[in-house]
Every structure is written in C-alpha cells, then in structure tokens.
C-alpha positions as CSV (number, residue, x, y, z in Angstrom):
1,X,139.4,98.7,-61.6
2,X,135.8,99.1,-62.6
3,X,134.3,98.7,-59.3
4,X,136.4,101.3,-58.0
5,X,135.6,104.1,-60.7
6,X,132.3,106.0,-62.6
7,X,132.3,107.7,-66.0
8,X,129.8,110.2,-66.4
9,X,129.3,113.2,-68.9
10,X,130.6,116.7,-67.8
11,X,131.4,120.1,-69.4
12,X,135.1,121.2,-70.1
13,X,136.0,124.3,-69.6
14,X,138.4,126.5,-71.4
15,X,139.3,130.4,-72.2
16,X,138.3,129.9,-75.8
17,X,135.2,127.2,-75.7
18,X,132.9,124.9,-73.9
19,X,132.8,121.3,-74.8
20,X,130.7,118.2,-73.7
21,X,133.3,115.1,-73.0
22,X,133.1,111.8,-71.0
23,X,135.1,111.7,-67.6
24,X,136.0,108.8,-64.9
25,X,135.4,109.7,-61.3
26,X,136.4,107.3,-58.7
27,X,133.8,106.1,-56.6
28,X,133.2,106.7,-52.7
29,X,131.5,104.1,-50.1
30,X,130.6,104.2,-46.8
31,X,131.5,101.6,-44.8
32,X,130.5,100.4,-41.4
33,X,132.7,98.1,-39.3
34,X,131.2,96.1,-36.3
35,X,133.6,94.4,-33.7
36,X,131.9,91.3,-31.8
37,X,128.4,92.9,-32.5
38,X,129.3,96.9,-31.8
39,X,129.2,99.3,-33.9
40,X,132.8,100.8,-33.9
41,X,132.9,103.4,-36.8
42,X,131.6,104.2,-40.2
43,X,134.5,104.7,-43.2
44,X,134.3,106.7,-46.1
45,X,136.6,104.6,-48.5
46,X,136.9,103.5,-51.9
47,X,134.6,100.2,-52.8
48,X,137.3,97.2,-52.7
49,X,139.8,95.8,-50.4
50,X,137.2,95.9,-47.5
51,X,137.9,93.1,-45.8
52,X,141.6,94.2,-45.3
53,X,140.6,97.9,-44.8
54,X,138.7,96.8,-41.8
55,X,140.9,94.2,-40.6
56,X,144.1,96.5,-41.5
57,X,142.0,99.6,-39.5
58,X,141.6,97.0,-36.4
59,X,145.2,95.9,-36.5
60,X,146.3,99.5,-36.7
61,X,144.6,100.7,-33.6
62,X,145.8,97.8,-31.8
63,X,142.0,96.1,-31.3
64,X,143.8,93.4,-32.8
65,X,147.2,92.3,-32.7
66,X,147.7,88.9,-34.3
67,X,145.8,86.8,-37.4
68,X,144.8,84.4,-34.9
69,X,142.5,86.4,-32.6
70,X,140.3,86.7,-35.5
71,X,137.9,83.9,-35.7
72,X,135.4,85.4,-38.1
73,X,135.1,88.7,-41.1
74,X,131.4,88.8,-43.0
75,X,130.6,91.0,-45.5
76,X,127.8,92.1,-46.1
77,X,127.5,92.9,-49.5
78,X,125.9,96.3,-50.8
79,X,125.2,96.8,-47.5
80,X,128.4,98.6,-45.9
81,X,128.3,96.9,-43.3
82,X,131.6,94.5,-42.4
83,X,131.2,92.3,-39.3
84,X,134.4,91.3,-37.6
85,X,134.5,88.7,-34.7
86,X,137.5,88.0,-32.1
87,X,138.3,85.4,-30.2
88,X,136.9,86.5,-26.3
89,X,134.4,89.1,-28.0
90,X,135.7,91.6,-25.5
91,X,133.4,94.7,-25.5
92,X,134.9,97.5,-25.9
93,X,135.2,100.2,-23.0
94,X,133.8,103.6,-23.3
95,X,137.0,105.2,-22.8
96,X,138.3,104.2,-26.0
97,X,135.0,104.9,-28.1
98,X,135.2,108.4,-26.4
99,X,139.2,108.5,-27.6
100,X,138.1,108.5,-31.0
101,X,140.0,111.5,-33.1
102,X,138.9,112.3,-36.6
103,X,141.7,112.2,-38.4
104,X,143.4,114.5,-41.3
105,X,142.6,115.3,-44.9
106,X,141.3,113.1,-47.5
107,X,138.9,110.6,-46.8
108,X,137.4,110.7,-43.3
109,X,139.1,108.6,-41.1
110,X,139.0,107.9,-36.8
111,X,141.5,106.9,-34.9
112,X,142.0,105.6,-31.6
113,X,144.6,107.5,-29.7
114,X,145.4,111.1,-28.8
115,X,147.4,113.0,-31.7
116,X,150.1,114.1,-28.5
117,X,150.6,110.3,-27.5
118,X,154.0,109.4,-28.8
119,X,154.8,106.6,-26.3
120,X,156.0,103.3,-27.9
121,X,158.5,101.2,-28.4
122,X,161.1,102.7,-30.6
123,X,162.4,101.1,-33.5
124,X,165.4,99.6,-33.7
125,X,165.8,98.1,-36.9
126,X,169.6,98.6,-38.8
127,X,167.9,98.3,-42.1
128,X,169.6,101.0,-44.9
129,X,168.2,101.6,-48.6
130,X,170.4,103.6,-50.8
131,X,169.1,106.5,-52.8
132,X,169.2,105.0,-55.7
133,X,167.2,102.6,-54.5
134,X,164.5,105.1,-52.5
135,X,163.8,106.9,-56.3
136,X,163.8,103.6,-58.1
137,X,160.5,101.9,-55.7
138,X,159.2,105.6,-55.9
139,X,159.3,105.3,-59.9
140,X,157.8,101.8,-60.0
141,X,155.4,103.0,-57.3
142,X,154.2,105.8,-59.2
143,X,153.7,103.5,-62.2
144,X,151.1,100.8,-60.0
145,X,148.0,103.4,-59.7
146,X,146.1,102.6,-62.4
147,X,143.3,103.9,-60.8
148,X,145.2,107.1,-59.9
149,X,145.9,107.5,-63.4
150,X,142.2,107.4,-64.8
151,X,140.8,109.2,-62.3
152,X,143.3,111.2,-59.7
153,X,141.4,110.8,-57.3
154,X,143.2,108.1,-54.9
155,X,146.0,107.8,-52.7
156,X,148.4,104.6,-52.6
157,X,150.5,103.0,-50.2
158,X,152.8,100.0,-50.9
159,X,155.0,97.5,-48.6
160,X,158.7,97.5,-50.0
161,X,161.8,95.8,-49.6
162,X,164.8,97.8,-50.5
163,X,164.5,96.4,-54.1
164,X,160.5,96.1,-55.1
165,X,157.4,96.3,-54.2
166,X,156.1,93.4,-51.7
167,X,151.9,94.7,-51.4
168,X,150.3,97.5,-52.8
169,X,146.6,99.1,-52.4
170,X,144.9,102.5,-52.9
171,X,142.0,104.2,-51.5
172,X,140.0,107.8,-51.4
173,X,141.7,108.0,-48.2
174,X,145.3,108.1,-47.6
175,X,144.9,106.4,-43.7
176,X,142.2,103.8,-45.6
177,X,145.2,103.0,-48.1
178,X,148.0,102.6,-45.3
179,X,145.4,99.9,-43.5
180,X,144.1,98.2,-46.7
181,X,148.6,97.3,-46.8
182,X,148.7,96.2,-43.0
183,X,145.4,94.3,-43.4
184,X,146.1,92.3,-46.2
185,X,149.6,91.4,-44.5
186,X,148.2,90.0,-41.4
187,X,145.5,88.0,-43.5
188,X,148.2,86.6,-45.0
189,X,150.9,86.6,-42.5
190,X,153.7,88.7,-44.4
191,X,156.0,90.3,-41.9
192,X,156.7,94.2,-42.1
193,X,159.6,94.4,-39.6
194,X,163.0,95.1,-41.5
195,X,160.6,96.9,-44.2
196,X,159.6,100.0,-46.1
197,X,156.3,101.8,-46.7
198,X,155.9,103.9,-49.5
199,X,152.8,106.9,-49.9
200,X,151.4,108.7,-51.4
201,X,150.1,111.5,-49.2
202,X,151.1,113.5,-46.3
203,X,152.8,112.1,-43.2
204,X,151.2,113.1,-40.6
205,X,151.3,112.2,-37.1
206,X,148.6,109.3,-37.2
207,X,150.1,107.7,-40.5
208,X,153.9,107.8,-38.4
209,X,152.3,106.2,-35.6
210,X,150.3,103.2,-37.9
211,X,154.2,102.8,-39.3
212,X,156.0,102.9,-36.2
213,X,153.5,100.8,-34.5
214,X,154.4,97.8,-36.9
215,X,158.5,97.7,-36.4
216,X,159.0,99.1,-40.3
217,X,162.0,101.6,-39.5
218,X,161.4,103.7,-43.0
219,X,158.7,105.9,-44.4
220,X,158.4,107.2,-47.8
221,X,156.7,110.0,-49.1
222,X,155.9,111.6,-52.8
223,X,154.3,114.5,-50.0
224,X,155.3,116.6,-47.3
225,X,155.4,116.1,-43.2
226,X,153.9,117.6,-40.6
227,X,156.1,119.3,-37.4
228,X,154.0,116.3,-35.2
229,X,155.1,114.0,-38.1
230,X,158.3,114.8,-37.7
231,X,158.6,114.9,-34.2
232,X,156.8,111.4,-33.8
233,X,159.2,109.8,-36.1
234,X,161.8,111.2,-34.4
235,X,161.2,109.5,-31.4
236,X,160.5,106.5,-32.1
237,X,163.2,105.9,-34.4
238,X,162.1,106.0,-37.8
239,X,163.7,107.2,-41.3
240,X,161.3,109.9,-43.0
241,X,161.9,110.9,-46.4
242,X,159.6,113.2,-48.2
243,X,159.4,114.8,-51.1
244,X,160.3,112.1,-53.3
245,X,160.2,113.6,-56.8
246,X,162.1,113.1,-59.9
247,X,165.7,112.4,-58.6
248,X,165.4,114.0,-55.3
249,X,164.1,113.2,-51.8
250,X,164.2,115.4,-48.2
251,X,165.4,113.0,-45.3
252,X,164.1,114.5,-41.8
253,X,165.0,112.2,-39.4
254,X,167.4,108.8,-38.6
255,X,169.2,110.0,-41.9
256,X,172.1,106.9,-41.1
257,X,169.6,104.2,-42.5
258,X,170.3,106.4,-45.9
259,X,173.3,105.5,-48.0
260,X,174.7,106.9,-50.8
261,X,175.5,104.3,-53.7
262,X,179.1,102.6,-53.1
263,X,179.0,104.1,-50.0
C-alpha cells in the first residue's frame, strides 16, 4: 500500500480548537499509454497496477480483444509513460482519436465511443445470485480496501462469483479501477462470462458498457445509477443493483437473475 499513499502534516479543524496531526493522502499519477508507437491518451490514476490499467483500458475500448494480440507491454518507470505493442501495429484512424469522450467524475478518464451508442450484443447469461449472497460479497468487498480505509480517497472494483471474490483492484478513478479488474484477467486469462462485478462508484453509462462489453450479466453497486445507466443496462440485458448498503439493495433492471433465499 505504500506506493499508493502520502502522509503529510495538516491542521484539524474543529468548533472548539485547532490542532496539528499527521494525515495519509493517496497519491495521483499521470500516466501516458502509447499503442504501437502513438500516443493514445494520458491517465490520471493511482501509482500501481499500470500494466493492467493500460492493458485493461485497451481491452475495454475494444483496441484489443484477446491476450494474444499483444506481443509486447514496457514500462517505463518514473516516467508515466507505458508502451504497449500489438501484433499488426495497426495505426490507429483519426476517427476514433477524434471519438474520444471524457468521461464522468473521479479521476479523468477517455473513452472511445459515443455516450448514445448502446448497440451490442445483449447478454444472455442465466446466471442468478441470491440476496443473501449480493450483501454477503458487498460485506467482504467493503472489507478489501485497505487503501480506502487509510485514506478515502479510492474507488474499487472486484470480479465475483456468486460466492467470493475472484480479482480485486482500486484506483483514484472509478473507470481506472473497473480496467485495472479486466486487465489483469486477460493477462492472466481468467474468464468473466457467467460473472459478477462489484463497485464502488456510480454506474454510469460508460462503466455499463465496459460490463456489458465482457458477457458478465450482473453489476453491483454500493452507489447510485444514471437514467443512461439504466437504460444501457436495460438493453443489453444486464442485472443492476445499486444501493448496496447494510442489508438492502435497489434492483433496476433484469430483476429474474435475483433470487430470494430458498426460493
């Protein structure tokens, strides 16, 4: 965790004094990713888990699609600067540099698609998860963040089965956290079809389309959706459930992949 975190001196505030104390901060990096020798976009993102934030962001915005088609990811270290090369080294059009959307909240992020484009292929998974089992992952997920804990200052994500948690990361950036999860699961070829992702922050449109785009038929939030959020998941057939606190949770859409225990 200490690469990820700063402590510094600060003042403290109250009604009835002013006092000097020692405080952790989690720490923010830029960092540059380069696809077959162009420059594709600069993250702001917490300091670890770059290689699988960059390969994670690639995979997302389908610049990549399989572990194989990468032949090469350099870091450069202190630098921000990650190099990733592809088998063909296909420059990229301008069309699609153009395309890129700044995405919400938290972290900057970019994406490669329009915020209205909900085309894709819906899911069809039959995978259910019982409520017990939705506030039981949310408990143990809430539990994982140590960095979240010292500092609250991140946002996590997590791949699930219905009964633990499978891979786990956390970032600044709630999009940067999501990828850092995919990323690390193509390095190491875990599957995400028939899966759940759990997070931490909002669902907006862009983190329902990073879901959707990898077959996992159910999303988890501690947070809120947006309308687009909704409508996105909607339509390409996948369970959101939001406002996962305590021992209750608000299922928007696809509510049959939610069973009630011995039910």
């Amino acid at each position: 965790m200490e690469d990820k975190i700063e402590r510094l001196s600060i003042l403290r505030l109250t009604e009835e004094n002013v006092s000097e104390i020692d405080d952790t901060i989690v720490r923010e990096f830029p960092l540059t990713i380069i696809l077959n020798d162009q420059e594709l976009v600069t993250m702001l993102c917490s300091p670890a888990s770059q290689k699988e934030l960059a390969v994670g962001f690639l995979y997302s915005e389908g610049l990549i699609e399989t572990r194989e088609e990468i032949k090469n990811v350099t870091l450069h270290e202190g630098t921000g600067v990650i190099r990733v090369e592809t088998e063909g080294g296909d420059e990229l059009d301008r069309e699609t540099l153009f395309n890129r959307l700044i995405t919400s909240g938290c972290g900057r992020g970019a994406s490669f698609y329009s915020a209205t484009d909900i085309t894709g292929k819906k899911v069809e998974s039959l995978l259910q998860v019982s409520v017990s089992e939705i506030l039981a992952l949310m408990r143990d997920f809430q539990h994982k963040s140590e960095t979240f804990r010292a500092t609250g200052g991140v946002h996590s994500a997590a791949l699930c089965d219905t009964s633990k948690i499978l891979v786990f990361n956390e970032d600044i950036g709630r999009h940067n956290a999501l990828d850092k999860v995919f990323g690390e699961c193509l390095l190491k070829g875990i599957p995400t079809d028939d899966c759940l992702v759990i997070t931490s922050g909002r669902i907006s449109s862009e983190i329902l389309l990073k879901v959707a785009r990898r077959n996992i038929p159910i999303l988890i939030s501690k947070s809120a959706p947006t309308n687009l959020g909704v409508k996105m998941a909607n339509e390409l057939g996948v369970t959101l459930v939001g406002f996962v606190r305590g021992k209750r949770a608000n299922v928007y859409t696809n509510t049959w992949r939610i069973t009630r225990d011995g039910k």
